[in-house]
VOZA-286457 format. One record per atom (N, C-alpha, C): residue in one letter; x, y negated, z. Coordinates in steps of 0.001 Angstrom, whole numbers, plus 500000, padded with zeros to 6 digits. Each point is the difference from the previous one (the first is absolute). Layout:
# VOZA-286457
aXYZ...
This chain:
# VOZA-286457
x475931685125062756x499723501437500130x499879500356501479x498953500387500356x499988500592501368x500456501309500606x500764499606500850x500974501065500455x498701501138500895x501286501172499957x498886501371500461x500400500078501294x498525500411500475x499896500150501043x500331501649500132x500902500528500926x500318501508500552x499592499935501749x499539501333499662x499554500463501552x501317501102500367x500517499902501011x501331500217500639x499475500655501555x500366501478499947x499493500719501275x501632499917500467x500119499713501493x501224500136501197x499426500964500614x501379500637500144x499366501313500978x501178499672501317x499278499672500924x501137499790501543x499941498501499639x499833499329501462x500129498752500586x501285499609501085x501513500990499085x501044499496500507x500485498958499555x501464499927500456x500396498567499361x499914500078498116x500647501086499266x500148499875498766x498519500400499710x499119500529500554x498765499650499231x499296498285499922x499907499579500802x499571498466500885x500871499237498846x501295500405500004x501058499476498835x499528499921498633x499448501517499541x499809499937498038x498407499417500420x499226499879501288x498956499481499923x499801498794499342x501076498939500986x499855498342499667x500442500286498545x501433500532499644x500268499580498678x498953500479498636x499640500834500777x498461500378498868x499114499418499899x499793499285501027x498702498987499926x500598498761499834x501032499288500163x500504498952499532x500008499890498295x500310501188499271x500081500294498221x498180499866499891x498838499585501131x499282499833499217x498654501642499921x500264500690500975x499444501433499712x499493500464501500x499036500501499394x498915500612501191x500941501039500929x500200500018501170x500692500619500730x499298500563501547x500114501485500119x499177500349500774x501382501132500829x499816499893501228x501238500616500998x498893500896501010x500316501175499960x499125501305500755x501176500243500710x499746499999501569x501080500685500815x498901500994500430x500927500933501045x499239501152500214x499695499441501553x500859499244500839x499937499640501463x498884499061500162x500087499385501269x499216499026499906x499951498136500188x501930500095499437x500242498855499844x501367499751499217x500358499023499498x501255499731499072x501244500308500898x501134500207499447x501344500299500444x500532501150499970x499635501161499294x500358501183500299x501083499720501062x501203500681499729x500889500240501441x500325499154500782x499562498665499222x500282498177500537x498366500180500949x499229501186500396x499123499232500797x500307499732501220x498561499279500723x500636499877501226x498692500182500927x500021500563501051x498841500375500791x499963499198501227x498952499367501113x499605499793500871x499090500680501292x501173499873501060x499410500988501013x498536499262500877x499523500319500994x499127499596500642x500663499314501224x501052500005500616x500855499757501041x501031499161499512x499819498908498755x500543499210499496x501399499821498905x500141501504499763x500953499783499265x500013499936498360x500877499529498714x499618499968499049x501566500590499603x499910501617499163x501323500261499570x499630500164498720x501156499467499563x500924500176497960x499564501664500226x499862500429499273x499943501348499511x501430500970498863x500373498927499043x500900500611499569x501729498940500262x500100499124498752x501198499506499881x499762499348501143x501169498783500476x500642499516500993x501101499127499514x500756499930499075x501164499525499569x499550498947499028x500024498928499930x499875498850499451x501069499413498935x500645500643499134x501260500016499312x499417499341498435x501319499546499128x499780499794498749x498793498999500247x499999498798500901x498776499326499753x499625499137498916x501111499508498793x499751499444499484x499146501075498594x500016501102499769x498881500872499428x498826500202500352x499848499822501531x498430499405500069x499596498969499906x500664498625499710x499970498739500234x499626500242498484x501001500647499475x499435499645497905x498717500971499738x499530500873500366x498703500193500185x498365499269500223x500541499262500920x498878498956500561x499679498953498522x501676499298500133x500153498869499112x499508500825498318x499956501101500012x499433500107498659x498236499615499928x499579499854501214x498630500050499811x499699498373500675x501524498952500183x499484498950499998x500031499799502250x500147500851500209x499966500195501304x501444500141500736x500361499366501454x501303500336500650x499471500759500822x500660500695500686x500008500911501385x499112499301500765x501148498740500229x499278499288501227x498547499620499968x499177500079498983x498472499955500041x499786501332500593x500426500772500291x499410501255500869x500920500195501287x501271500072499804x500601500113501779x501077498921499892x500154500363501124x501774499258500741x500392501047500127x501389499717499302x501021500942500036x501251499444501023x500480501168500547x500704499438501379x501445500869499195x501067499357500079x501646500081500440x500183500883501429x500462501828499572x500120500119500945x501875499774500249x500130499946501672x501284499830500336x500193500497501628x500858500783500333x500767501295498935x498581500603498220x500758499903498896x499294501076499342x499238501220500537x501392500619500525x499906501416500557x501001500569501319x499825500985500199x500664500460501313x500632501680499315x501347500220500477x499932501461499363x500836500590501901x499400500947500102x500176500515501040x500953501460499868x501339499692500260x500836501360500102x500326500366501344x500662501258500142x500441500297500972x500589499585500918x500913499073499346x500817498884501017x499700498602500312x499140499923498881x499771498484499819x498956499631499186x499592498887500261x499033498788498890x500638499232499768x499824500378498420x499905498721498772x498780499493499532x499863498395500658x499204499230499589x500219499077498681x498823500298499061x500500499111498965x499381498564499604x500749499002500540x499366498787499513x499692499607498785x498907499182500300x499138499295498546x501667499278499368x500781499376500360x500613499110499506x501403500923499243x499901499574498916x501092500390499073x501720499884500994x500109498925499871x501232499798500681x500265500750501041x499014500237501184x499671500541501000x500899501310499622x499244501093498989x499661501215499592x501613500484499709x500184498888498986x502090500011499318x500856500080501273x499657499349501238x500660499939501426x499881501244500485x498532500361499782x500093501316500992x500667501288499230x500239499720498797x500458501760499068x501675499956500250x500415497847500155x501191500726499937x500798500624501446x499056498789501349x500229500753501065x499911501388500090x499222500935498903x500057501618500397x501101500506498740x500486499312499521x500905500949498948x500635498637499397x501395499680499816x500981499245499856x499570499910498309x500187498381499399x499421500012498620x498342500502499794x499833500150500549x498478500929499678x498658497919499923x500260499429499992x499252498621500037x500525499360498550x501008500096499735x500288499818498580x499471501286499035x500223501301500436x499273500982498746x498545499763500496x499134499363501161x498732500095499340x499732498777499376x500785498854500055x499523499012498429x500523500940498979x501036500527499583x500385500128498889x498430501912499662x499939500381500940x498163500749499933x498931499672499633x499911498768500505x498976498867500179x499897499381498463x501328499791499583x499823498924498701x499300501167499038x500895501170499801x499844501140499241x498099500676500017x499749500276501495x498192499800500390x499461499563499278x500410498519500098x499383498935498991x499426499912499081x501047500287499008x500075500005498633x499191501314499392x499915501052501605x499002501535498703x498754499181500668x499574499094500906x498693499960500501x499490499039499171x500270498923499360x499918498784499130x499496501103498384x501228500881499726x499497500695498636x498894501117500384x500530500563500977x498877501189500344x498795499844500153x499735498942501388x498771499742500156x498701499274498822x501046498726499236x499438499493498805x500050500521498640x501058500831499604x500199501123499175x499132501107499616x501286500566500921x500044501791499957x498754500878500201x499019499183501502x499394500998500519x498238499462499788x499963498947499108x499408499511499269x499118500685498853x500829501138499512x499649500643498700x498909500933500329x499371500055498641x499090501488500340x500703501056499614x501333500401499546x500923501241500009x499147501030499513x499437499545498506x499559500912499266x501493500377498968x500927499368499635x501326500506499634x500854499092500284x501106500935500214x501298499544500122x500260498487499093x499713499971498553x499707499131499172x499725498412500723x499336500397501034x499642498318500929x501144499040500339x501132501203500336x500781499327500549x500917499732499384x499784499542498750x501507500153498788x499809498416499610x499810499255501038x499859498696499859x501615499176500492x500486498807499366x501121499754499995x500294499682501670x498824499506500078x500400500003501838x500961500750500493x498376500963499911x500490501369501198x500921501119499372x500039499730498528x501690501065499205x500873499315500816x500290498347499979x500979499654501172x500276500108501192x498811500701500477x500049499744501806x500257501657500068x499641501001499218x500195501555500129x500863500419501075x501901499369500186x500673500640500464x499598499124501153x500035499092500200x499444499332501251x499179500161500616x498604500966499472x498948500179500889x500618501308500958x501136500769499290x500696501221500786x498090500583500086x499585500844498854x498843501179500328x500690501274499911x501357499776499577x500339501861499995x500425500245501362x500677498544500961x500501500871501224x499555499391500968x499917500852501265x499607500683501037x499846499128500600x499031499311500792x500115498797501140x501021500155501320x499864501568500641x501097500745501368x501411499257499175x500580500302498771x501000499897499846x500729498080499476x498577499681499690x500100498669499635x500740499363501223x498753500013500852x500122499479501580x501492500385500118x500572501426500080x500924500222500537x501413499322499537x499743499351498458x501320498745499633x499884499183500661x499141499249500759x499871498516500969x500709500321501618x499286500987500567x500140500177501172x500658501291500295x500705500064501302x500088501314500465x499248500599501331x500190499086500536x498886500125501210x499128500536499857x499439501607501083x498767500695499880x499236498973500484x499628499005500785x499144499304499866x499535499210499322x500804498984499169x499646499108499342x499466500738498737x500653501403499649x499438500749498834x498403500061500681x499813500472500843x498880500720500692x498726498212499215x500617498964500904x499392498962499587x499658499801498976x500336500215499197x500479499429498337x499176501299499198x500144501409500671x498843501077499732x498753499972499993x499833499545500953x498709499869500397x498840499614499633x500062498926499011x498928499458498811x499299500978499104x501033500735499595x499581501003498862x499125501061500437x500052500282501265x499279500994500808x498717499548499789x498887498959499879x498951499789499369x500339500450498205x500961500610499600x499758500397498671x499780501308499539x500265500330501453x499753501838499920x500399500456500006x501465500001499818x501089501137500200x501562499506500048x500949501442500328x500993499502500611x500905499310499515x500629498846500584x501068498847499289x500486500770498720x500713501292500264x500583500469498623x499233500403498894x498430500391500238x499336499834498572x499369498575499617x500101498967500467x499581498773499311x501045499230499635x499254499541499040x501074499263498839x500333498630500511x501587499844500181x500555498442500619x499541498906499551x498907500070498648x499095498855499985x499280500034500878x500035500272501148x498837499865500998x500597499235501237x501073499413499521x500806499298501112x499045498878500130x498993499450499304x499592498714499457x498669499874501458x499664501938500572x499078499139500989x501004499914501603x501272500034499860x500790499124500447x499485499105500065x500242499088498875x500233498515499688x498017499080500637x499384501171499160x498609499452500405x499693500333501115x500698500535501315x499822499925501522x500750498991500588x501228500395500211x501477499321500861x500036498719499411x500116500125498543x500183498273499810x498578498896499732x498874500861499879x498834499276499348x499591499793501769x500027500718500437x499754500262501708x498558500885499465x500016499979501928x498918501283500278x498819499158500740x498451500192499935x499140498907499857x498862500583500716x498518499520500370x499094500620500501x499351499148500305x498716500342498631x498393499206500310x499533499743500707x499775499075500561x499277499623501189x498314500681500027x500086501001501040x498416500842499967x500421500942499769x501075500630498966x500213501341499868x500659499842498620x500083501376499481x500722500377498737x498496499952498698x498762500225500820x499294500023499313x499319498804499419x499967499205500812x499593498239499743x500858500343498001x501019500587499616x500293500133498809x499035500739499258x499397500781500286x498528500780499300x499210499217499957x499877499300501145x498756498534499930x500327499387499450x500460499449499605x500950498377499027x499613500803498721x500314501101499517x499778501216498285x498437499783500374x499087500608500484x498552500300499951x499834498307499664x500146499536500515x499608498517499668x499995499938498943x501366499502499714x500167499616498392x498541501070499134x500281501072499903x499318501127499498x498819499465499982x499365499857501040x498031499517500012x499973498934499587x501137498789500239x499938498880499288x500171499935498567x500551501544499259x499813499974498604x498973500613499164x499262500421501455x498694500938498898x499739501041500337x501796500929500808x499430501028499809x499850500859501208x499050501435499719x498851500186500571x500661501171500651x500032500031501206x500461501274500994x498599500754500664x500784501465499981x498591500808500251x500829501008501396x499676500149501052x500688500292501036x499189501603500623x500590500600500358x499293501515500090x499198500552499050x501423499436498650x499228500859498437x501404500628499351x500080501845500920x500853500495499165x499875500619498792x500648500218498959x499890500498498868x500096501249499688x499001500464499291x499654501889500200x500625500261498581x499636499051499319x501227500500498563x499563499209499302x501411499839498819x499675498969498686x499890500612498813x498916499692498916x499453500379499248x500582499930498526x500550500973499514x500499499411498568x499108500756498850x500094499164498662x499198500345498876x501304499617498905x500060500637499172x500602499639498709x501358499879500534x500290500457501062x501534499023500581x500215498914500544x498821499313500206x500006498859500876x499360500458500955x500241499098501217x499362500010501493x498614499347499445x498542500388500502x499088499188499159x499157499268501729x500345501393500918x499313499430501043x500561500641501689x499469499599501250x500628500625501128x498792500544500744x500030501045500672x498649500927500283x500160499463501716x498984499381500708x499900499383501652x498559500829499992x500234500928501609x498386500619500042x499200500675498908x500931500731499050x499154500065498782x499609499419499254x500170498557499822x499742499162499258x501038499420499365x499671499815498117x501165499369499595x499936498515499268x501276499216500429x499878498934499568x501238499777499533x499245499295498929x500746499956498342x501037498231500268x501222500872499414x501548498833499753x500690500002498540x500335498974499946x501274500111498900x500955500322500179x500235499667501690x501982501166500027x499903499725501536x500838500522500540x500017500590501444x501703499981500488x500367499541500824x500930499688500796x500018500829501189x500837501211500283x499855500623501543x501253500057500272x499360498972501387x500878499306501077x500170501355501222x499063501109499680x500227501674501260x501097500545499172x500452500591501145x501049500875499957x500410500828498635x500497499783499068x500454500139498235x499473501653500455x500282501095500705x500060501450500093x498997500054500240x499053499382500910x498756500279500440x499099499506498602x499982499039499710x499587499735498522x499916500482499010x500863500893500103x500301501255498458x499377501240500856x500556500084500663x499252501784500427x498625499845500595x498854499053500289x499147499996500516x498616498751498920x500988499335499433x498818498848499485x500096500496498261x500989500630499505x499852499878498682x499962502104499727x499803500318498648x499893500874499656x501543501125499482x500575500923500109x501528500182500118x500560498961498385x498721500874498886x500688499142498676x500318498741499943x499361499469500971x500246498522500035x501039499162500938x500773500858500206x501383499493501652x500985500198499097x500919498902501040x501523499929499298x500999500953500670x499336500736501107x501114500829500195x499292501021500615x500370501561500158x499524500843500583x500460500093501699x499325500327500586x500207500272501627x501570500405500275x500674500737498994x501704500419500390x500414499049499588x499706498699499415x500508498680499792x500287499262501429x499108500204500816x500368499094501053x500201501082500902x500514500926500329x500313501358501029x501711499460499576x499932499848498783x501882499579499881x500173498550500060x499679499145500116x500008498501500527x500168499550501428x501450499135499980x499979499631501868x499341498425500403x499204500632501140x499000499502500095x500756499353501323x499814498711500013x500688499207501537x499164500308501160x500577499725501049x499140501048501062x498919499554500386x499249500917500569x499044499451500972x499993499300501414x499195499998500455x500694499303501804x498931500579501159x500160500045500947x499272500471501262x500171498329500717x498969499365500208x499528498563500339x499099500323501181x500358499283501483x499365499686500575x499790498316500602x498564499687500152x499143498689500193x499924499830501540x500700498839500358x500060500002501780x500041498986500367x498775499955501322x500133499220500621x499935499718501236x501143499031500570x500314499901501445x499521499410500518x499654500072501213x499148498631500814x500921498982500819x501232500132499570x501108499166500255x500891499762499597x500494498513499639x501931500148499398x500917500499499629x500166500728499033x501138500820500333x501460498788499690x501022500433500964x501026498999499824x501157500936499174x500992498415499601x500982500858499230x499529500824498722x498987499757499040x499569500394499122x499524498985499048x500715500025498621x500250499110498968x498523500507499063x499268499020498786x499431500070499224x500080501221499154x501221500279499358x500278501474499674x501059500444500649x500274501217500431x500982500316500207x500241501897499492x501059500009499613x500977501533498918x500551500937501535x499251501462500285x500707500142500885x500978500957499254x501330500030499610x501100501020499569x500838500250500611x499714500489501167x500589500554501163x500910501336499340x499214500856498836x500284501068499283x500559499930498864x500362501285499594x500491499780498503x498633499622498667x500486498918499250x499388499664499099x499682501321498715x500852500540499777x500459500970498816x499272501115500949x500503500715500845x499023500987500222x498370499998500281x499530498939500176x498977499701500159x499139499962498321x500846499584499718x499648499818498305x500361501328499289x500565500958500047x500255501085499666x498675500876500224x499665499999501636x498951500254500352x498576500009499346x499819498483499290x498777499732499654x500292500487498555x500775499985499098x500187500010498248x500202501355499952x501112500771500754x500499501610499555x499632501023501067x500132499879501296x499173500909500996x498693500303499746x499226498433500158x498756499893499671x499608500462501617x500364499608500709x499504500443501555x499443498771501225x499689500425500721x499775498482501236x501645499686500528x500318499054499922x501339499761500668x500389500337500864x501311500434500451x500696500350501160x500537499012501298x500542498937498586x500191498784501287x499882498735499174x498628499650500173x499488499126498907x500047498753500293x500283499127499133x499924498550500134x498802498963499767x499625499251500374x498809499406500135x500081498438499676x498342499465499980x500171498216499860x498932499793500806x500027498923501360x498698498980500509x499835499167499082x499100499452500404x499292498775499436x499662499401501130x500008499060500233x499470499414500988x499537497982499833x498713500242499208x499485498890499363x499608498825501129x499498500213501334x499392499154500757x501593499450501001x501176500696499592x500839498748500176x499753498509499509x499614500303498491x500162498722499481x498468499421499735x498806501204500082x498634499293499786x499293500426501190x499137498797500457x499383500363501588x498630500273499094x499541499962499016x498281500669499376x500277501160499544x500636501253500733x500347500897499068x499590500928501863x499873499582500999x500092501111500783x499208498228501689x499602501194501144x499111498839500710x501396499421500716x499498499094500619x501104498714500923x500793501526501069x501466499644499316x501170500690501078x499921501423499913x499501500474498742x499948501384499754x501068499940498710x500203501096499350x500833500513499075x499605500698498903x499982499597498797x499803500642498875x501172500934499138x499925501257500336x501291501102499443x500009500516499161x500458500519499128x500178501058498616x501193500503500267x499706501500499951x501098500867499815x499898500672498786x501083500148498883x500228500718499294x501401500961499861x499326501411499800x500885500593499385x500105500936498685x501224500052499333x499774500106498687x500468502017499931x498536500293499252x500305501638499795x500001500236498917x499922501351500113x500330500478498226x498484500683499447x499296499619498850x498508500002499722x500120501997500277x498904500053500047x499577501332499483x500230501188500996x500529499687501173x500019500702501258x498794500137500804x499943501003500605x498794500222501014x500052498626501380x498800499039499788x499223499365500857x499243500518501338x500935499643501438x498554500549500935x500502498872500747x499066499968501300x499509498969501037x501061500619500911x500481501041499906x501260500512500937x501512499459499076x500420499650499228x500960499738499550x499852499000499880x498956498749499875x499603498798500422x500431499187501392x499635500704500927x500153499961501008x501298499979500278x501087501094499736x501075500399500114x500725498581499728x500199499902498941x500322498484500003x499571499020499983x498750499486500635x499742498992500846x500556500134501472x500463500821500438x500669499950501341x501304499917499767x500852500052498951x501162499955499555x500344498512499548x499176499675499519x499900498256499353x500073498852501403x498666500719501193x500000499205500628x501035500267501145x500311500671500367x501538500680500949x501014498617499283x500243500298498423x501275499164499468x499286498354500063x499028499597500249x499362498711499701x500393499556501789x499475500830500783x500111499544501250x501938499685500431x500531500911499236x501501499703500458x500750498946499441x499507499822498478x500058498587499468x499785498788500880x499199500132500662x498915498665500161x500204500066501650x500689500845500618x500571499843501219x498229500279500813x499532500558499597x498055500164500620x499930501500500920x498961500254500602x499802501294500445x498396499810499685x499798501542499773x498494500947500259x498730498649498889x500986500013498730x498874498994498731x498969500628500109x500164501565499998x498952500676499689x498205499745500987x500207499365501035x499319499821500905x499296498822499727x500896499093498939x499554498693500040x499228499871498653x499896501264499282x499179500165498410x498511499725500461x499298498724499611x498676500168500338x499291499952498065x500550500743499322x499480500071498180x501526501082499617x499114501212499530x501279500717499116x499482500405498408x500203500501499418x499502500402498982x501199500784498610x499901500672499726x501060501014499390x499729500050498047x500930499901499651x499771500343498503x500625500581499280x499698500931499129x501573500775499363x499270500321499174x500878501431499063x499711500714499006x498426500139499301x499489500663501073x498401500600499728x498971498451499742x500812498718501148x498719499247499695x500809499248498243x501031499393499418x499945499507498535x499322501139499190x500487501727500404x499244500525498698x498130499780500209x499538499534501599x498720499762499929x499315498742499531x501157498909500079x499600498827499976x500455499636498602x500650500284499364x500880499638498339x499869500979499547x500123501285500100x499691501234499088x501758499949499537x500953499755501233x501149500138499768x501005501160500156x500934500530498398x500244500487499999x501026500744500717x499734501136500710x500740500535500665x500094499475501724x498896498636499913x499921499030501199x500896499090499781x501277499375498875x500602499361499936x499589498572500543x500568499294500219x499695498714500568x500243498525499194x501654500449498848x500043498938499534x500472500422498797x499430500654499414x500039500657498366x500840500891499631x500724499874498696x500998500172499190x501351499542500410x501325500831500209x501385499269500606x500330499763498592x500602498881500271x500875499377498716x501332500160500216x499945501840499545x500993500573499563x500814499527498698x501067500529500022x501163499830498642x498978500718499171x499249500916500018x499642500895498999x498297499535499750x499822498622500894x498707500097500105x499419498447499784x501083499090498816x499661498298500124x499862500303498502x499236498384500629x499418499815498203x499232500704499161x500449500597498941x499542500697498906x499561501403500885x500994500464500868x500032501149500474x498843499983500845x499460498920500595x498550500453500970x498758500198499258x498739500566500639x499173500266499247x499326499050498984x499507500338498808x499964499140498994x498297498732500384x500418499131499821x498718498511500860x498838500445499188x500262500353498687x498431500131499065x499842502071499781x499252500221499905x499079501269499990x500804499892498555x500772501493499325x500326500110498570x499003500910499456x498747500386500302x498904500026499585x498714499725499457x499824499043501299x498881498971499991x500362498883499972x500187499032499289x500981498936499749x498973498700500858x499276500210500311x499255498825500955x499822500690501442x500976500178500367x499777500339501360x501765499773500758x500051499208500941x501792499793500435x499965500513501474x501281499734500500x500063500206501235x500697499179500581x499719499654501257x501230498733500447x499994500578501660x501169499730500663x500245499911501249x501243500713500184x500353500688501219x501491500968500625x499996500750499377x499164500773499015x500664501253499805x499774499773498351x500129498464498719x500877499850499224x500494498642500004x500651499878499037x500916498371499660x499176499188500752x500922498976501027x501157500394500157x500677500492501042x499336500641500847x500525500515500934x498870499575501541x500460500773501009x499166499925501159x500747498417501092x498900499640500410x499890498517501080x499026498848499255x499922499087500783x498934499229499981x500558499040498996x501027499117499534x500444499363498747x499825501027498915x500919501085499830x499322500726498695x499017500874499839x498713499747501240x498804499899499333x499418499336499391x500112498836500208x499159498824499837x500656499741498629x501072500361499744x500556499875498658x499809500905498758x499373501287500786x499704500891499416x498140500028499421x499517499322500961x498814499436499735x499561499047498707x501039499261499457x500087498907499521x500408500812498279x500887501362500569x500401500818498365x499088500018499470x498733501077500849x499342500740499320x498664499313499766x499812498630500910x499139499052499067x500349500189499070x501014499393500001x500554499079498268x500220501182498979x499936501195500514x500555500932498726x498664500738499767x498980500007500768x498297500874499591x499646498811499044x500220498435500412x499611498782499025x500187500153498839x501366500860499693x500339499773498563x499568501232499347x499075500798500222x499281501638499138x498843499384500216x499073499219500795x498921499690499837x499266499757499569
């Protein structure tokens, strides 16, 4: 019996689109990916200056590598056919008021340095560490796995056993706070979740696990960039068939009878069996489909916390900077008010905390001979007023605290490439909501079942995959999220 052939529209050439791409065309089915830009990676892109430099555009953090490693290997492929991945060491740098804590690649290392800052504190992070473990082993291969169309998924003997162990009813702030007492080592041990969107006390202490997939898996970086990982996905992708269409955004999708039948480009429509959108879940409902046909109305996501956005600037020096690590955390400030700031003020920060990047420590093709490749980020709260004067404001604030770090004078002199990004350019460039940067926070009130639903409860051939549903926002549970809503449009087809 000859199997059917389905035509499969992707909407966005991010990671979880690129993701339900391969696995859609691997089942065997015509697969066609329309971004609106004019190249793959949504926030993973990466641009090239004329004066030699090549910057990552979004992520930076190389974590949980063995979830991109099982990605590849599903399509028969390792990493290493597309980059070298480098061991960084220090991991990271966290910069306080009094002091730096550097954190080494080496485990043992890491147990030395927690208990030198707090007596016992090297024995509670194995006894952290083991506990990490065990939600990242069920979670990652488990839990966050599901398409969380019901509660019902998870009534499997496994995970009924692992329930009190995954700890989803309580608080990560307070988890942390049984191991350690130290405001720093908490601060350390905080800090992961802050790619989840919100503050330690609304995410659930199953989230200790991207702990485990940083500090103990270590912290890593592609040789070429973060994006050489978009390149390694497009590959696979063209090597399976399927067909990317690049400066083709989508003016709307077409339904008949209740199915999606087709997607309207330039006025013109071309006809699918089901449709995957990898854009922004809000922008998708209020702009591509018709109201009868959305899963939630506009006061649906006005009450949803949305993890923040960031004000990013692209820099480059025409010299060395010394005393400056691969990444480095500046928390010179309070963590909690800063975060208060972005979730319940909703304002530009008062005394905000920040992250470098600084990639051409460790790669010399990323910036020209004896120059410097920089990223500054800082993390705001979406939906605030954007200008080139409050931009500014803290770019002289970033680089003031960068120069005192780094023992430097007058960087500013030595910028020969700047370039600025915030709010106004994701809602221009992603059609992101509110300008958010990295989706949906995986709030207590906002995992699993509770995030927006992966399939359309309307149009039953049409899903959604990426940050803003199952399973949550970053580059592992996209790519995992990519892989749902293949496999779950496969089975209505």
């Amino acid at each position: 019996m000859t199997k059917i052939k389905h035509r499969i529209a992707i909407i966005g050439a991010g990671f979880s689109g690129i993701s339900a791409a391969c696995y859609a065309a691997k089942a065997g089915h015509e697969v066609h990916v329309f971004e609106k830009n004019e190249s793959a990676g949504g926030r993973a892109r990466k641009f090239s200056t004329e004066n030699g430099y090549t910057f990552d555009m979004g992520p930076s953090w190389y974590w949980m590598p063995d979830i991109i490693e099982n990605f590849f290997r599903d399509f028969n492929y390792k990493t290493s056919d597309f980059y070298q991945l480098i061991e960084l060491n220090p991991q990271f740098e966290m910069v306080f008021e009094d002091e730096i804590i550097s954190i080494p690649a080496e485990y043992n290392d890491l147990k030395k340095l927690f208990e030198s800052i707090e007596k016992g504190a090297g024995n509670q992070l194995d006894l952290f560490m083991e506990d990490a473990k065990y939600k990242y082993e069920v979670g990652m291969q488990d839990f966050v796995q599901k398409p969380c169309h019901s509660w019902f998924e998870f009534v499997s003997l496994k995970i009924a056993k692992s329930a009190i162990k995954l700890d989803l009813l309580k608080n990560f702030k307070d988890f942390v706070g049984q191991y350690f007492k130290n405001e720093k080592l908490r601060a350390l041990m905080e800090f992961p979740v802050i790619f989840l969107g919100a503050m330690p006390k609304d995410i659930p202490a199953l989230y200790s696990l991207m702990n485990y997939g940083g500090y103990k898996l270590g912290t890593w970086y592609p040789l070429g960039g973060f994006s050489k990982i978009i390149d390694g996905m497009y590959q696979v992708a063209k090597n399976l068939g399927v067909n990317f269409h690049f400066n083709k955004p989508i003016e709307k999708i077409n339904i008949e009878n209740d199915r999606a039948k087709s997607i309207s480009i330039n006025n013109k429509s071309i006809a699918f069996d089901g449709i995957i959108a990898s854009s922004d879940y809000a922008f998708t409902e209020s702009k591509l489909l018709e109201p009868q046909y959305t899963n939630y109305a506009s006061s649906y996501w006005e009450k949803k916390t949305f993890a923040p956005s960031c004000l990013i600037f692209y820099l480059g020096f025409n010299e060395r900077i010394p005393n400056l690590k691969h990444h480095t955390l500046f928390f010179e400030n309070d963590l909690n008010n800063h975060a208060f700031e972005i979730y319940e003020d909703k304002k530009w920060p008062t005394k905000p905390l920040f992250y470098t990047c600084c990639p051409s420590k460790t790669d010399n093709t990323i910036a020209p001979e004896n120059h410097e490749n920089v990223f500054l980020l800082m993390p705001i709260a979406t939906g605030i007023i954007d200008s080139e004067e409050e931009r500014e404001k803290y770019f002289v604030e970033m680089i003031e605290r960068l120069e005192k770090h780094t023992k430097t004078t007058n960087l500013k002199s030595k910028i020969d490439y700047k370039r600025s990004y915030c709010l106004n350019d994701f809602i221009t460039d992603y059609h992101a909501y509110k300008g958010n940067a990295y989706g949906l926070a995986n709030t207590l009130s906002q995992t699993a079942v509770l995030k927006p639903s992966i399939q359309n409860k309307k149009v039953k051939n049409i899903f959604y995959t990426g940050q803003l549903t199952v399973p949550g926002p970053g580059v592992p549970p996209s790519l995992i999220s990519g892989k749902i809503a293949a496999t779950e449009i496969l089975k209505i087809l």
